[in-house]
N, C-alpha and C positions, 0 to 999 in steps of 0.2 A: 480254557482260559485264553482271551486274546492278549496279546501283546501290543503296545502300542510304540509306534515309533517315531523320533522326531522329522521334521521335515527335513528334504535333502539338503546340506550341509549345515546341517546344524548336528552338535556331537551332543549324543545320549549317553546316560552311564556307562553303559552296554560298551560305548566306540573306547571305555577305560579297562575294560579287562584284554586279557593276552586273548589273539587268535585262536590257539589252542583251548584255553577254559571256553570261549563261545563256543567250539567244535565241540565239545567234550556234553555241555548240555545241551546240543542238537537248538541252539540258535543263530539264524540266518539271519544277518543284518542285511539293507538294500545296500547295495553300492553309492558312500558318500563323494561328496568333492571334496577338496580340500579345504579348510576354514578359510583360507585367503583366493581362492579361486576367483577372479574377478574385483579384484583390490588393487585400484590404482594408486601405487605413492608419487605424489608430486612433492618438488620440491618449494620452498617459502616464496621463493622468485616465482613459481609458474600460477601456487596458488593468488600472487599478487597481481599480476598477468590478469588470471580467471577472471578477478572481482573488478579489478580496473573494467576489463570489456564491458561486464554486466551492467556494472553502471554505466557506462558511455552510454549501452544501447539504451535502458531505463532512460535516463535523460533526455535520448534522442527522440525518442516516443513521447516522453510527458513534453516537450516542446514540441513538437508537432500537433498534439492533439489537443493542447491549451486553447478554450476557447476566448472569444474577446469579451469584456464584462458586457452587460446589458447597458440598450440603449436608452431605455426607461427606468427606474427603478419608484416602486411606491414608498410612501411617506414611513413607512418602518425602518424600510429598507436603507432612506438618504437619511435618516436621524441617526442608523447606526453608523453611518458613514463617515458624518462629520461629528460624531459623538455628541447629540445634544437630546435632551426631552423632545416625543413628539407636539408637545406646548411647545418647545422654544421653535421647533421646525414652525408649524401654525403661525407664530408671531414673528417668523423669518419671513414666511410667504405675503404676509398682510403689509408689512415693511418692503415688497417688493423685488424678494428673491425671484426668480424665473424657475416656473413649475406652471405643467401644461394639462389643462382640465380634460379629465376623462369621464363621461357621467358626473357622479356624485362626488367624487375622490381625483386625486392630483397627482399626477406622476413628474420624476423629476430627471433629467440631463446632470449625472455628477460631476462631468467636466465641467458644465457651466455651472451650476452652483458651486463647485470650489473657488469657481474665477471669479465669480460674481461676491463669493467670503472675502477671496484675496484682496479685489479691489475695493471695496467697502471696509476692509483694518487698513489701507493705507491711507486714505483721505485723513 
């Protein structure tokens, strides 16, 4: 019959009886560590500390590696932008929005069609 035992420091039935009753029926447990062997307590202050850093650095990174938007975007892409049907995009273009021919299909500058919205609702 094999015995099976748990992994080091993890406690088995076995680590609950007296040293004496395992001697008595001739079993040999490995040498455990302690349940707490490698258990860091930190206090509310240092775990506050931790998370503070984590996010600095997270931020630091997702700002750094932010790319800039595109300089073209297609006609799905500037409709969702200014929230309108690709029909109202189409009859924004024919009215004389600024969108620059590529082949078949139209690519648009969102800075300049927002300014080119802007100034066309102030008139």
């Amino acid at each position: 019959m094999t015995r099976r035992f748990a992994a080091p420091g993890v406690l088995s039935p076995n680590d609950a009886q007296p040293a004496r009753a395992r001697a008595r029926h001739g079993v040999e447990l490995p040498h455990r560590t302690p349940p707490l062997a490698g258990l860091a307590v930190l206090t509310a202050e240092q775990v506050a500390e931790l998370a503070y850093d984590a996010a600095a650095t997270a931020l630091a990174e997702f700002t750094n590696e932010r790319t800039l938007p595109p300089e073209l975007v297609d006609g799905v892409a500037m409709a969702r932008l200014i929230s309108v049907s690709r029909a109202t995009l189409h009859r924004l273009r024919i009215s004389g929005m600024p969108a620059i021919a590529v082949g078949d299909t139209f690519r648009y500058r969102p800075a300049t069609v927002i300014a080119w919205l802007e100034q066309r609702g102030s008139k």
